[in-house]
Phi, psi and omega in degrees: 000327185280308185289334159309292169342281147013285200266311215261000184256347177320283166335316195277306165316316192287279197264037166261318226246284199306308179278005152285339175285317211288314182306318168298332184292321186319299206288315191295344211269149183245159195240151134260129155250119214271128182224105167278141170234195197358237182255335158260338211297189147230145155212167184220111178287114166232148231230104176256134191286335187270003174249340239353053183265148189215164180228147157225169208238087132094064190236066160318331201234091201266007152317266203295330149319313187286328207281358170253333171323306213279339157253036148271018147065048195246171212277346161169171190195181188199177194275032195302126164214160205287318190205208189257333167342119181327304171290020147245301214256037198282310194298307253275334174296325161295331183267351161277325161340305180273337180215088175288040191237313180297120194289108145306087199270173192174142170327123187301324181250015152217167190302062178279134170287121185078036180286149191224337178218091196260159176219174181217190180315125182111330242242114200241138185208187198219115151299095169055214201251068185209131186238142161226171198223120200269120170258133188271139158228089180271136169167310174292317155245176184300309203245037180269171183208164151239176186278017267252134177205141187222145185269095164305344179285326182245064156342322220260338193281147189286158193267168193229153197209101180281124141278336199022253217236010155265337199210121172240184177255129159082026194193160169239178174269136177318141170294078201269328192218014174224204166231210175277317184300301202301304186303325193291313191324307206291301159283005163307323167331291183326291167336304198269000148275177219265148184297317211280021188281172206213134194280125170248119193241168186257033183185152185244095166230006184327292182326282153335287186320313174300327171288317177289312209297268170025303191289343177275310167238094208255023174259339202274115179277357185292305202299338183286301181281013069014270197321324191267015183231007168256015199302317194240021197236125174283260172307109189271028195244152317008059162265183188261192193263294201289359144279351169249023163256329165295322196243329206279133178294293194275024142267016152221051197279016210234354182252151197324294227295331184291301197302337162279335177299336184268342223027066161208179175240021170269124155313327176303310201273349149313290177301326181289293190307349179294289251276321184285349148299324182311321192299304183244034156296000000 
């Protein structure tokens, strides 16, 4: 009779277990929701479900955020932003105005409006049961950071990495205030995360951007098919660290096909000569 037991409860038991896993992931998981403004920009709501706790990334436009923020309900939430530029950090003296309770974090060297928490390399702090971790990328600004952020209850789900104006898909952000060296450090930074992590950049220039990687390298069968499969596609955001390694010119400036196209054999002096073909693409 036990093994005849057994034998007819394994199953039902087996997939008793699979929908409690399936459920923590459900409850662990973390969400971004993608907010297009002005004509190009992004910001990003991220979400921890199981807490229902949040953040937004660079909610330049604080209108067009909130109206999606406010009917998640969510039990609290807080500000990240990449650098100082109007078109990110534009919001942030209003929404402390309307909820000066709410936190603003932002890059330690640079001029965020309404800062309340500034921070730096290294430095980690918590969405709900979401942890993120500050990477300095000073070069477009002084003081820009990114965002690296991941669910410790789900090790295995890939991490979300806010960029804002250092890293586009298939592109970098200009050097307004750093050099090529500040840039290369960064995506070394970049590098060393896992490829499935999943890119959130603060603009939609993917397209372009792909014409120039083409013009540069015009063999990368990757950057080509990106292109032809973003023909009819408004948003490319997502990408990963290891599709942009595939398709990004300056995140592979350190390989033959760039470095003969710059003619040099440096990588740095590469990436410089990439950003200034880019400049007057």
């Amino acid at each position: 009779f036990f093994r005849f037991f057994c034998k007819c409860c394994a199953g039902p038991v087996r997939e008793a277990f699979e929908m409690i896993r399936a459920a923590r992931r459900l409850l662990a998981k973390m969400r971004v929701i993608t907010v297009p403004f002005f004509q190009d920009n992004y910001a990003f709501i991220v979400v921890d479900e199981a807490t229902k706790q949040g953040a937004v990334v660079d909610p330049a436009d604080p209108q067009a955020v909130l109206s999606q923020l406010t009917p998640m309900g969510l039990s609290g939430w807080s500000v990240l932003t990449t650098h100082h530029h109007g078109d990110h950090s534009g919001g942030n003296a209003e929404i402390h105005e309307l909820f000066p309770d709410v936190p603003i974090y932002g890059g330690r060297r640079d001029p965020i409006p309404a800062l309340t928490h500034p921070v730096d390399e290294g430095q980690e702090f918590s969405i709900g049961g979401l942890r993120v971790k500050v990477l300095n990328s000073p070069c477009h600004t002084q003081g820009h950071v990114l965002y690296y952020v991941t669910d410790p209850a789900n090790p295995r789900e890939p991490g979300a990495l806010f960029t804002g104006d250092t890293l586009f898909v298939a592109g970098c952000g200009r050097f307004f205030e750093g050099t090529a060296k500040d840039m290369y450090e960064a995506f070394r930074k970049i590098r060393a995360l896992p490829p499935e992590t999943k890119v959130y950049c603060g603009h939609e220039y993917t397209k372009s951007n792909l014409r120039f990687a083409l013009s540069v390298e015009p063999d990368n069968s990757d950057a080509r098919g990106k292109l032809d499969e973003l023909q009819n596609v408004a948003i490319s955001v997502p990408s990963t660290v290891g599709q942009e390694l595939r398709i990004n010119p300056f995140m592979r400036c350190d390989l033959k096909p760039l470095l003969n196209a710059t003619r040099t054999s440096d990588p740095v002096q590469c990436l410089a000569s990439l950003r200034e073909l880019k400049n007057r693409f």
